[in-house]
C-alpha positions as CSV (number, residue, x, y, z in Angstrom):
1,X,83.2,225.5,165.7
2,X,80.5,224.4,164.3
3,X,81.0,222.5,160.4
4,X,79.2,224.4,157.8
5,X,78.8,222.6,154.4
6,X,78.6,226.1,152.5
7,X,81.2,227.5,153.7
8,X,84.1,225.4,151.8
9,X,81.9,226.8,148.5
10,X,82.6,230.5,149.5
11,X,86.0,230.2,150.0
12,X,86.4,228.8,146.8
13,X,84.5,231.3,145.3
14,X,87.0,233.7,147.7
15,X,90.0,232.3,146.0
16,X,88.4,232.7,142.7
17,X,87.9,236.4,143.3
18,X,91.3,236.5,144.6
19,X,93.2,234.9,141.6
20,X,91.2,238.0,139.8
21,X,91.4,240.0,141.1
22,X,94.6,242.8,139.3
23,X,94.3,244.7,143.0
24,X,93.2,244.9,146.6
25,X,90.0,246.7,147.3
26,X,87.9,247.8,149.8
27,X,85.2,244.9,148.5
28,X,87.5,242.2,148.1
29,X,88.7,242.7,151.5
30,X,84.9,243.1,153.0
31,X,84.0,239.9,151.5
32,X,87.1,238.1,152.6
33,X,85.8,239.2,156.6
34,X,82.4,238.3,156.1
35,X,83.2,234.5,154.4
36,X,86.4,233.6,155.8
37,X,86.8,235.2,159.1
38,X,85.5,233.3,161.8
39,X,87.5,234.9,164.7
40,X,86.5,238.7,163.5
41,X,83.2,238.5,163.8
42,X,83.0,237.1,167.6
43,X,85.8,240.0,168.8
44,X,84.6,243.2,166.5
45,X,84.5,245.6,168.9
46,X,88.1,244.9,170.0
47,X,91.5,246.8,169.5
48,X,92.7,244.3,167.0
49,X,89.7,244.2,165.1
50,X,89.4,248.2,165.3
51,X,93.1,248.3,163.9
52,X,92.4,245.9,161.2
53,X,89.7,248.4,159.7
54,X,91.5,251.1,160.4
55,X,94.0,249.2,158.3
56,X,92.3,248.3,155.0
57,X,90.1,251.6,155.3
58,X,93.7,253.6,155.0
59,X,94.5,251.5,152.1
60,X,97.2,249.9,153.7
61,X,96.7,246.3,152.1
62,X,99.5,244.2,152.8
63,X,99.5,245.3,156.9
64,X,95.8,244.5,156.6
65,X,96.3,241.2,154.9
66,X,99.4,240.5,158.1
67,X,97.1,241.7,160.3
68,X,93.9,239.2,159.0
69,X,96.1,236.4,160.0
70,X,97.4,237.0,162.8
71,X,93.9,237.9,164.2
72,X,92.6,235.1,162.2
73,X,95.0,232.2,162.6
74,X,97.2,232.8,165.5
75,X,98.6,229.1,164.8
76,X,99.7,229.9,161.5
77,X,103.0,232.1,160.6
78,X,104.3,233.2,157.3
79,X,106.8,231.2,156.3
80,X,108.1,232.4,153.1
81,X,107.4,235.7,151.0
82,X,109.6,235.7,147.2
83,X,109.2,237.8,144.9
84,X,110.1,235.9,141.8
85,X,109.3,236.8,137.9
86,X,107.2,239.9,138.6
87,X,104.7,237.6,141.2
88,X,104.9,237.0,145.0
89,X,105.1,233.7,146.8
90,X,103.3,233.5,150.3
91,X,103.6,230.4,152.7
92,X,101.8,230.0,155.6
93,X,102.5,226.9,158.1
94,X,101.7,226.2,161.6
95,X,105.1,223.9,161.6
96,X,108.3,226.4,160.5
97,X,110.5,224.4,162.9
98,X,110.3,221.3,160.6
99,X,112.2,221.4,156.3
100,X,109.9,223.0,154.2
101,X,109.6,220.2,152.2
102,X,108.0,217.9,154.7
103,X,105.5,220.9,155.5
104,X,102.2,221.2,154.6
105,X,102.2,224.8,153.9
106,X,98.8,226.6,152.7
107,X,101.0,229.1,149.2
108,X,99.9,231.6,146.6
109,X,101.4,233.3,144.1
110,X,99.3,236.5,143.1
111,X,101.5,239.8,140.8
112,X,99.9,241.9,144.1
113,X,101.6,240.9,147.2
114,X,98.7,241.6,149.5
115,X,96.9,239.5,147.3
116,X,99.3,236.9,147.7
117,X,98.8,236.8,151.5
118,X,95.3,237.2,151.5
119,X,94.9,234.4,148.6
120,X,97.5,232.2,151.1
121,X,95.1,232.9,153.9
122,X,92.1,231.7,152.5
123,X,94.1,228.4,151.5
124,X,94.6,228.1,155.2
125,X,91.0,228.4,156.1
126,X,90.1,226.2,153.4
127,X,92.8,223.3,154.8
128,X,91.6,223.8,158.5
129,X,88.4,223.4,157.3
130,X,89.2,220.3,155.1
131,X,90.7,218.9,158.3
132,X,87.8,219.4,160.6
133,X,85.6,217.8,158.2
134,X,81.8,216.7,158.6
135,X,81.1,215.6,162.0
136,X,81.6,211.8,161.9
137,X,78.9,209.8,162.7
138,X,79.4,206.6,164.6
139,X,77.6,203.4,165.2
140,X,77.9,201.6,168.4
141,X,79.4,198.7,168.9
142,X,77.1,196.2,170.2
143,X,78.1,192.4,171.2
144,X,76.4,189.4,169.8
145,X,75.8,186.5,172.2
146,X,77.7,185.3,175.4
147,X,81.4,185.9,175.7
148,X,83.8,183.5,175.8
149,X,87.5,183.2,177.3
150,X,89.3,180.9,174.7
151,X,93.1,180.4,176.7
152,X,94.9,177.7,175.3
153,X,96.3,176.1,178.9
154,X,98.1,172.9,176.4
């Protein structure tokens, strides 16, 4: 995949809308596929995609949200959902087998639970893409002069 320098703007402007936003919508959830969804857009005519609209266009948010990333980020899982105080806690890793406090888990906590997934989700992207980076520009090494061998043979 390609690095594109706008793209970590969107998603934060994706988790803005998120944090928001009181409930799912048929909006937030179209603008979440068209900035965050990298996967979606190369298989659209598929099953999965087909079930994923299907999905949100039913209403049915939080099977939506489940279903965005599993389509979207097969390597992560959901590691923890709580509902604590009225909000929801999501956790998404890509290392479960390992004590969550040594995990670098991408969380949310929204009063909307598919909010809270889809707000977790958009962490994700915005770590993978954190991780990926710029590409890295490199400068070859060039030698200076003759080489020499310097063996001490005392």
């Amino acid at each position: 995949m390609f690095y594109d320098p706008k793209r970590e703007e969107r998603l934060e402007g994706l988790l803005e809308q998120l944090r928001l936003a009181p409930a799912p919508t048929s909006d937030l959830f179209s603008n979440i596929v068209a900035d965050a969804c990298t996967r979606l857009s190369r298989i659209e005519q598929s099953a999965k995609a087909a079930r994923l609209r299907w999905l949100s266009e039913a209403g049915t948010w939080t099977d939506a949200a489940l279903g965005l990333v599993q389509l979207e980020l097969p390597e992560w899982t959901v590691r923890r959902l709580i509902r604590d105080d009225g909000a929801w806690l999501c956790s998404l890793s890509r290392h479960c087998e390992i004590p969550i406090e040594f995990d670098d888990a991408a969380e949310a906590v929204h009063e909307s639970l598919p909010l809270a997934i889809l707000t977790a989700f958009v962490e994700a992207q915005c770590r993978q893409l954190a991780t990926s980076g710029p590409p890295r520009r490199t400068v070859p090494t060039v030698a200076q002069g003759p080489l020499v061998r310097c063996d001490d043979f005392a």
